[in-house]
mmCIF file as gemmi writes it, N, C-alpha and C atoms, coordinates in Angstrom:
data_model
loop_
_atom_site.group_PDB
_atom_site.id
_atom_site.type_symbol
_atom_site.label_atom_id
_atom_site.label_alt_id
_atom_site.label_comp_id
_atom_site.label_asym_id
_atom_site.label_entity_id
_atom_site.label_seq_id
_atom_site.pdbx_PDB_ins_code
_atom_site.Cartn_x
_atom_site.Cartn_y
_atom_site.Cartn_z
_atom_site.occupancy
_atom_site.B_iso_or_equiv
_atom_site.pdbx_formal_charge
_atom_site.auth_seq_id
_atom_site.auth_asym_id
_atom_site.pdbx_PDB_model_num
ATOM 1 N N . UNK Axp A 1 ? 71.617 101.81 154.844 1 0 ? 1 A 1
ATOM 2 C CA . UNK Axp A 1 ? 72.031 102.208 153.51 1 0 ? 1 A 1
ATOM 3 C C . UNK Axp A 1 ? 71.535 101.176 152.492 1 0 ? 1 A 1
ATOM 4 N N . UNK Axp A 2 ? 70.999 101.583 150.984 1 0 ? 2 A 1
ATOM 5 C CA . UNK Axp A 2 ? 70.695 100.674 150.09 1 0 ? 2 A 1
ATOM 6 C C . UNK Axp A 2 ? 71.725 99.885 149.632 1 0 ? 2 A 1
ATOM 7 N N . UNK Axp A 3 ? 71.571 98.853 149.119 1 0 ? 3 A 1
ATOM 8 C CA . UNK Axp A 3 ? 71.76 98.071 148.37 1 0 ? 3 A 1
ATOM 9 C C . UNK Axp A 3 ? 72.436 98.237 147.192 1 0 ? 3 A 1
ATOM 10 N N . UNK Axp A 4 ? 73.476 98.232 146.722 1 0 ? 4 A 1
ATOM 11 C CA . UNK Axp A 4 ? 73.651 98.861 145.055 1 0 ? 4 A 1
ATOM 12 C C . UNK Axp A 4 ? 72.831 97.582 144.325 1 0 ? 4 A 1
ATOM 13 N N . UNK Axp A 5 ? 72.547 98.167 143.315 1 0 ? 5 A 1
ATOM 14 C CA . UNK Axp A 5 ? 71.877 97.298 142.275 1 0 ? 5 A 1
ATOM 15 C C . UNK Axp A 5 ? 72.401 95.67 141.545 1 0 ? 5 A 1
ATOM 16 N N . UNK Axp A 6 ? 72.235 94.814 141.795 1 0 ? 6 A 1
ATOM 17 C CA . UNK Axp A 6 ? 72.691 93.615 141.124 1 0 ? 6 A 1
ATOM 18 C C . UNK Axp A 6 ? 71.769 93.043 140.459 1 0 ? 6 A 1
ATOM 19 N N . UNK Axp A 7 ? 72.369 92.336 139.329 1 0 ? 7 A 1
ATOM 20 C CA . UNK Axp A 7 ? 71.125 91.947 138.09 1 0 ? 7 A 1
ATOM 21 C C . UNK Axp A 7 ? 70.82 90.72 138.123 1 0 ? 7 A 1
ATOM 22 N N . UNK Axp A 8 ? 69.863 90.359 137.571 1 0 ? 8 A 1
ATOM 23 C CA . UNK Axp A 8 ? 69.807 88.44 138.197 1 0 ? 8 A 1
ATOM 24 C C . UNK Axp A 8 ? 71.177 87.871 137.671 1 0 ? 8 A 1
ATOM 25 N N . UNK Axp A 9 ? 71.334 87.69 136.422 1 0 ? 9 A 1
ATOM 26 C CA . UNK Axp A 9 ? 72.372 87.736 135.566 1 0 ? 9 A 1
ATOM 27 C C . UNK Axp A 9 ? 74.183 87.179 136.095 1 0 ? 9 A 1
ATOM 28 N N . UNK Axp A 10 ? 74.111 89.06 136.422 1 0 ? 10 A 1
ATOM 29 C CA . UNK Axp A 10 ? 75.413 89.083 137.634 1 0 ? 10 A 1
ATOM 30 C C . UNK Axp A 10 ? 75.106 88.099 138.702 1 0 ? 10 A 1
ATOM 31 N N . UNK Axp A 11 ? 74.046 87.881 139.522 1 0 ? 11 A 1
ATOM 32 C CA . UNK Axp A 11 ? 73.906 87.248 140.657 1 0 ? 11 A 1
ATOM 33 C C . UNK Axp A 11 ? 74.219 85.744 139.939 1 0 ? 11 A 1
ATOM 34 N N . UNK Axp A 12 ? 73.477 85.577 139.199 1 0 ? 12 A 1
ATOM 35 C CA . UNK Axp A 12 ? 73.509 83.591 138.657 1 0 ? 12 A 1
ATOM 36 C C . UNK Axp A 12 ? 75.071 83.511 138.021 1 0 ? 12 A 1
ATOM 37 N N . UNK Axp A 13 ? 75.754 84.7 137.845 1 0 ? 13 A 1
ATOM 38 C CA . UNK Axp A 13 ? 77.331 84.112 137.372 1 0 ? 13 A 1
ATOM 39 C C . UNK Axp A 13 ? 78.238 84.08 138.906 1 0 ? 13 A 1
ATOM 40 N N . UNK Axp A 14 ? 77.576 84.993 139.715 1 0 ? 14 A 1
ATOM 41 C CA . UNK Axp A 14 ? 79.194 84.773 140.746 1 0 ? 14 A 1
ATOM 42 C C . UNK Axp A 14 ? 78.416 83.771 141.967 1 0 ? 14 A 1
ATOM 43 N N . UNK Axp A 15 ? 77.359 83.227 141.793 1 0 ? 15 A 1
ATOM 44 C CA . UNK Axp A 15 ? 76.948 82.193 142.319 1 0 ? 15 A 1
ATOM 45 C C . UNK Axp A 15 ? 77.511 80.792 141.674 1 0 ? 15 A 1
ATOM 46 N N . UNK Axp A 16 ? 77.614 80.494 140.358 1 0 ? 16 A 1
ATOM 47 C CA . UNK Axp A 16 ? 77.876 79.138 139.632 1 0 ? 16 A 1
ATOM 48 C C . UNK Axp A 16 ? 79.338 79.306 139.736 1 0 ? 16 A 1
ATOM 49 N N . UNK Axp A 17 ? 80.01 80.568 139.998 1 0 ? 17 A 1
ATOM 50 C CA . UNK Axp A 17 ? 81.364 80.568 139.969 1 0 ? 17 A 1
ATOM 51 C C . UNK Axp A 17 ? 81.855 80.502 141.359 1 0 ? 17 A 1
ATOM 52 N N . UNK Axp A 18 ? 80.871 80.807 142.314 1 0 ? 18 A 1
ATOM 53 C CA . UNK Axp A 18 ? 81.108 79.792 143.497 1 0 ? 18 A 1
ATOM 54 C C . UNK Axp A 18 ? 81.169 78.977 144.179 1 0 ? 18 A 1
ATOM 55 N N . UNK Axp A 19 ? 79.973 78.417 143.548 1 0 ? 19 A 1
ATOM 56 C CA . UNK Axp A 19 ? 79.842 77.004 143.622 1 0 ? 19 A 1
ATOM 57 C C . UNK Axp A 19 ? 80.35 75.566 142.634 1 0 ? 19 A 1
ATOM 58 N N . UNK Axp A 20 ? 81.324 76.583 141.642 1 0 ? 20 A 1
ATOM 59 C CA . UNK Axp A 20 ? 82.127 75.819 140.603 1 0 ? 20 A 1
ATOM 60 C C . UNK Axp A 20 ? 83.352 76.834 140.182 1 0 ? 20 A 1
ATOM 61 N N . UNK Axp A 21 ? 84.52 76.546 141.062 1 0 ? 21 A 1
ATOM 62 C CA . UNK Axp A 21 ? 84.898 77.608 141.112 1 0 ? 21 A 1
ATOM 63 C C . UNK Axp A 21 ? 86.314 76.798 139.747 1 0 ? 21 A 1
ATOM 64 N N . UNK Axp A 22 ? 86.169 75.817 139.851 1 0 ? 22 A 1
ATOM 65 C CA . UNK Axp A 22 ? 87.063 75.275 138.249 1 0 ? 22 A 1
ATOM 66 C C . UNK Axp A 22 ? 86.722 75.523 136.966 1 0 ? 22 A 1
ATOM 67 N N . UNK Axp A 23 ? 85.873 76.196 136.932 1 0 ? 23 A 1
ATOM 68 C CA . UNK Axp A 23 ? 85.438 76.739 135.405 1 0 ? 23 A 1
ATOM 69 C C . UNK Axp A 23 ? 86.294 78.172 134.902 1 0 ? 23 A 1
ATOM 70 N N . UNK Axp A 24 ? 86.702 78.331 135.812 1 0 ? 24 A 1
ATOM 71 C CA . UNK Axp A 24 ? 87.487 79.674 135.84 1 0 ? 24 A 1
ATOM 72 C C . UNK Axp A 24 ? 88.659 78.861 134.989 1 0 ? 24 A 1
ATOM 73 N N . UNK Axp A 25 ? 89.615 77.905 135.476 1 0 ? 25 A 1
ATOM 74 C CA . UNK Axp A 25 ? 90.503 77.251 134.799 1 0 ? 25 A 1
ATOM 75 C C . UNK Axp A 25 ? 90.505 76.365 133.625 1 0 ? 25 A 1
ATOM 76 N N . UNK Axp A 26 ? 89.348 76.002 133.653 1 0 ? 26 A 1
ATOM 77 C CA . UNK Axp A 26 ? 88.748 75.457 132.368 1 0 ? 26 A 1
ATOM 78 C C . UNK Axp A 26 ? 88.44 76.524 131.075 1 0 ? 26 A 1
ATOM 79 N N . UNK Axp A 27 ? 88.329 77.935 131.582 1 0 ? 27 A 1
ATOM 80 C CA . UNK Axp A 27 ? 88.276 79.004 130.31 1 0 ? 27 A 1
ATOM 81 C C . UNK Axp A 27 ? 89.202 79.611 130.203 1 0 ? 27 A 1
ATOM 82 N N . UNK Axp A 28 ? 90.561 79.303 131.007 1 0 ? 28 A 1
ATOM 83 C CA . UNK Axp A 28 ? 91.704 79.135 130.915 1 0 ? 28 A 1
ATOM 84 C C . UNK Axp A 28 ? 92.248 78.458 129.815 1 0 ? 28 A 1
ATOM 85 N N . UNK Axp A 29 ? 92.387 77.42 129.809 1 0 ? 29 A 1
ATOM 86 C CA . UNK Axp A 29 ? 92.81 76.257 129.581 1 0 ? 29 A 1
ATOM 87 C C . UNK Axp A 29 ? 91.873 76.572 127.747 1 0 ? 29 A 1
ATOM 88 N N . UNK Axp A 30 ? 90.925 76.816 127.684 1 0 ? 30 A 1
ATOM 89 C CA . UNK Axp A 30 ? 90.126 77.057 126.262 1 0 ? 30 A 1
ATOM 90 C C . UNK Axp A 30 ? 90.386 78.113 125.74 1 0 ? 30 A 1
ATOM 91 N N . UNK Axp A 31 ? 90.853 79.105 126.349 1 0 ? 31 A 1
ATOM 92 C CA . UNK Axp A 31 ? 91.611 80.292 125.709 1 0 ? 31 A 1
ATOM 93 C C . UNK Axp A 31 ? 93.011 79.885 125.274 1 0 ? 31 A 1
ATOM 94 N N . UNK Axp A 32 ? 93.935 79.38 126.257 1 0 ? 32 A 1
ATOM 95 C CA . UNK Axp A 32 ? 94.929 78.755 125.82 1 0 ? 32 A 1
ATOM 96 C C . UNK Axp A 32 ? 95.063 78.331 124.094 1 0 ? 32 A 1
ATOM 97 N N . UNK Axp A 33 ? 94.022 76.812 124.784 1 0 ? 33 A 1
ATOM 98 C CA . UNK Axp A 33 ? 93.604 76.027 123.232 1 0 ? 33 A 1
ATOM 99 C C . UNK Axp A 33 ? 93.785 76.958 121.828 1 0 ? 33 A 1
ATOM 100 N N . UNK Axp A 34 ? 93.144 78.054 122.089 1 0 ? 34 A 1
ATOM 101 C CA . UNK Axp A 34 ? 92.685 78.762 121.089 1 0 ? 34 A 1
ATOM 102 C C . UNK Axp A 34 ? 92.824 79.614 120.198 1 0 ? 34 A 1
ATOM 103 N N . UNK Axp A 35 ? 93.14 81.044 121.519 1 0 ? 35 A 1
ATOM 104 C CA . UNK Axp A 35 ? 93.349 81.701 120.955 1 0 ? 35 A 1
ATOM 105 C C . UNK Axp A 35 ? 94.844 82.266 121.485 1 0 ? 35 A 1
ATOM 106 N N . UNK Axp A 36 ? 95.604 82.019 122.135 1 0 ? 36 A 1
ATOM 107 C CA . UNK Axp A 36 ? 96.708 82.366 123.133 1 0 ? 36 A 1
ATOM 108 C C . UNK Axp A 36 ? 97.502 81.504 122.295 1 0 ? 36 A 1
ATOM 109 N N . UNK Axp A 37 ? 98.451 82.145 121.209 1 0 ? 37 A 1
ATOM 110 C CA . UNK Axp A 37 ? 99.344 81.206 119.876 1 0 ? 37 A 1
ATOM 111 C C . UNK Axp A 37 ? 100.155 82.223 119.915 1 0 ? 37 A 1
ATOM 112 N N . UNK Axp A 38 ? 101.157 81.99 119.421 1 0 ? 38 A 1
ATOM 113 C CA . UNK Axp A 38 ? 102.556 82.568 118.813 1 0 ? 38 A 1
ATOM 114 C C . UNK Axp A 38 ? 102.139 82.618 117.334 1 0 ? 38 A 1
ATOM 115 N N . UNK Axp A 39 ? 102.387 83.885 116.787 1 0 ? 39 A 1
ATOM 116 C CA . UNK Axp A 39 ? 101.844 83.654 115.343 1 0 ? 39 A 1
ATOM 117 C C . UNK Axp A 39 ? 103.401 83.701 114.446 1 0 ? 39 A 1
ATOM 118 N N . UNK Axp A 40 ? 103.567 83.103 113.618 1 0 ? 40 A 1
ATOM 119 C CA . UNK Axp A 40 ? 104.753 82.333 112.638 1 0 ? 40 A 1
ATOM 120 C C . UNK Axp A 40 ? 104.467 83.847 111.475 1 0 ? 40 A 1
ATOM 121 N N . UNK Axp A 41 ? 105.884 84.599 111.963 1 0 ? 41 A 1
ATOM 122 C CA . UNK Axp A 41 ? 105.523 85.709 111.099 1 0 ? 41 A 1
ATOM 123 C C . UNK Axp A 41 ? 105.505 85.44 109.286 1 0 ? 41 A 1
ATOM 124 N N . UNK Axp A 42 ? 106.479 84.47 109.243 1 0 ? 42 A 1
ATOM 125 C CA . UNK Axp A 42 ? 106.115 84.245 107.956 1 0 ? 42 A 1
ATOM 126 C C . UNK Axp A 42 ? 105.31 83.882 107.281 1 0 ? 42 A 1
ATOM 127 N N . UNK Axp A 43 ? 104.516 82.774 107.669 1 0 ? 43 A 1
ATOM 128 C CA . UNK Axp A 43 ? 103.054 82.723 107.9 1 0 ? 43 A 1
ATOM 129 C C . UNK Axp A 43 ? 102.172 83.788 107.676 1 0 ? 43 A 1
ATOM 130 N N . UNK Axp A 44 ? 102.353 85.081 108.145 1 0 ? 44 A 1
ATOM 131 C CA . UNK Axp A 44 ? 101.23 86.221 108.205 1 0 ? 44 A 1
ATOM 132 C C . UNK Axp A 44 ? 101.65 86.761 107.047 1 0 ? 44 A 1
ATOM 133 N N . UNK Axp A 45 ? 103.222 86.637 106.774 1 0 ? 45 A 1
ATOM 134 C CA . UNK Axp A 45 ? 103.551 87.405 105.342 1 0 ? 45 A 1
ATOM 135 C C . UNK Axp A 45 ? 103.251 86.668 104.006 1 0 ? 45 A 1
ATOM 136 N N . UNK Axp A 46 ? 102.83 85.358 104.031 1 0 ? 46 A 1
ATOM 137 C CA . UNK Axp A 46 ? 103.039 84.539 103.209 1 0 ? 46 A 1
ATOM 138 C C . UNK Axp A 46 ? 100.896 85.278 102.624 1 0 ? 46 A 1
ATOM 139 N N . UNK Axp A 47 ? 100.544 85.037 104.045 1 0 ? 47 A 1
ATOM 140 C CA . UNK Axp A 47 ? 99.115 85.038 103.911 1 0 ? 47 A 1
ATOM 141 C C . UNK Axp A 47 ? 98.448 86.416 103.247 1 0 ? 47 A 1
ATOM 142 N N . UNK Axp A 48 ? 99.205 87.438 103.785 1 0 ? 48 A 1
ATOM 143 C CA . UNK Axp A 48 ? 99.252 88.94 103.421 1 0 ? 48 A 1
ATOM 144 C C . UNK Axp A 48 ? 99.796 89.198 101.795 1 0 ? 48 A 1
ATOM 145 N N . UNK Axp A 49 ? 100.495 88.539 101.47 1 0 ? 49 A 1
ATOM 146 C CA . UNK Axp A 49 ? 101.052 88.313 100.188 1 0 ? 49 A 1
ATOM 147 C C . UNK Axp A 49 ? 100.019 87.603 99.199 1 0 ? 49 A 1
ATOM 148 N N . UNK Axp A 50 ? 99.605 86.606 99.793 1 0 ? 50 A 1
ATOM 149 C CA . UNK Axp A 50 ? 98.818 85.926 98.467 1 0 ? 50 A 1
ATOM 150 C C . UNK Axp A 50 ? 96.982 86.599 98.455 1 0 ? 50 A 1
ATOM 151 N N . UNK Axp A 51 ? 96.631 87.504 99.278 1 0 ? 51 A 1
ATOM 152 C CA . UNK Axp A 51 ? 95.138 88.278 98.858 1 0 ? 51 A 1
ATOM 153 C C . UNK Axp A 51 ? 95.32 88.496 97.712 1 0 ? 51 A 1
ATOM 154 N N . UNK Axp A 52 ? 93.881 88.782 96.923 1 0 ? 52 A 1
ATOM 155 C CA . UNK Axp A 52 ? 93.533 89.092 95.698 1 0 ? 52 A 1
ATOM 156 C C . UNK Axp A 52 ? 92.696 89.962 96.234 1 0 ? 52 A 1
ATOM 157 N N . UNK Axp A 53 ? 93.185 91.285 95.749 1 0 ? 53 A 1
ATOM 158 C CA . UNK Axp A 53 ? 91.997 92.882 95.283 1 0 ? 53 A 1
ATOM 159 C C . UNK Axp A 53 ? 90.774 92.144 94.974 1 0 ? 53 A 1
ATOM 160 N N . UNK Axp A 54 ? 89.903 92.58 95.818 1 0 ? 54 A 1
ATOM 161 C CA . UNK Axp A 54 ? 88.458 92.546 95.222 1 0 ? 54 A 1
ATOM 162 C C . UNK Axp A 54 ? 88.04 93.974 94.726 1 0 ? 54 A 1
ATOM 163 N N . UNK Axp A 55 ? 87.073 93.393 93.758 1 0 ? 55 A 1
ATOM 164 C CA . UNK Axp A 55 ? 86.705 94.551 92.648 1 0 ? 55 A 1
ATOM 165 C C . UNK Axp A 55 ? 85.727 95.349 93.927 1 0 ? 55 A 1
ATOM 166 N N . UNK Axp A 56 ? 85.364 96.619 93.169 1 0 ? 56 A 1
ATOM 167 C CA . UNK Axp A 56 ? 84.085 97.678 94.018 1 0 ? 56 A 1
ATOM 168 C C . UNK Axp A 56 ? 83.513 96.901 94.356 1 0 ? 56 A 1
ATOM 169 N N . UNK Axp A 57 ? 82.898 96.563 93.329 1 0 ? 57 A 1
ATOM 170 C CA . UNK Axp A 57 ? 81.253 95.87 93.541 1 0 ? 57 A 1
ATOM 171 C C . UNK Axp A 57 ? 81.6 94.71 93.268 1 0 ? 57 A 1
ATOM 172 N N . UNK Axp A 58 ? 81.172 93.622 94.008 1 0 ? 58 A 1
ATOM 173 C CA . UNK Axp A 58 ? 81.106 92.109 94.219 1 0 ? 58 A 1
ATOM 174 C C . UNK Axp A 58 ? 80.457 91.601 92.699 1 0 ? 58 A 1
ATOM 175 N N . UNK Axp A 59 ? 79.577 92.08 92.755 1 0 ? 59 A 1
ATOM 176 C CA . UNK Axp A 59 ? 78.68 91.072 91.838 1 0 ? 59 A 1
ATOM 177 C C . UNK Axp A 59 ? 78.791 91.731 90.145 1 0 ? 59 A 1
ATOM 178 N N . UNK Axp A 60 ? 79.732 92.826 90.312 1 0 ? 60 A 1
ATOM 179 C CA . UNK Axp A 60 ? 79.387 93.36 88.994 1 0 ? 60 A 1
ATOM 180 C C . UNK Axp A 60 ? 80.078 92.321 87.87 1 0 ? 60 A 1
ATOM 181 N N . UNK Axp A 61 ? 79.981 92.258 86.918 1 0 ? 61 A 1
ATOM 182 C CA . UNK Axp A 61 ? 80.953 91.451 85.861 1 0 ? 61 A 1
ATOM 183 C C . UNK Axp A 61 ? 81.683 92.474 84.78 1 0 ? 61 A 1
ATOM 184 N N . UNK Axp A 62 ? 83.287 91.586 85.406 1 0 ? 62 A 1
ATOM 185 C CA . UNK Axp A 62 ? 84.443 92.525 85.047 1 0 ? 62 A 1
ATOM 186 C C . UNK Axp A 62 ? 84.125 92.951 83.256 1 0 ? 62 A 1
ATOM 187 N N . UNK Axp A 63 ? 84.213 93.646 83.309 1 0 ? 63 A 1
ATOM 188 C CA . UNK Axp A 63 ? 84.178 94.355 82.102 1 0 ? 63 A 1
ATOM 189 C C . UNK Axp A 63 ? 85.478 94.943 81.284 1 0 ? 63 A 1
């Protein structure tokens, strides 16, 4: 039976992730850092509150 298809790509990621298999926890650990937050609702209301309407057109001059 063939082979299913693998791409170099796929092959060079679950090779470096086998042979380095702590990087997995390390993009852990950087997601964490990052983007994995509790967001401070007041905070979002404070931020949502102070936008300014932008006009249609950017560049036109208010008239």
């Amino acid at each position: 039976m063939a082979q299913p298809y693998e791409s170099d790509l796929t092959r060079m990621i679950r090779e470096l992730l086998r042979d380095k298999p702590h990087i997995v926890q390390e993009q852990r650990k950087g997601r964490a850092l990052w983007w994995d937050k509790k967001l401070d609702p007041e905070h979002l209301k404070r931020t949502r509150e102070s936008d300014i309407k932008q006009q249609a057109y950017v560049y036109q001059n208010k008239v």
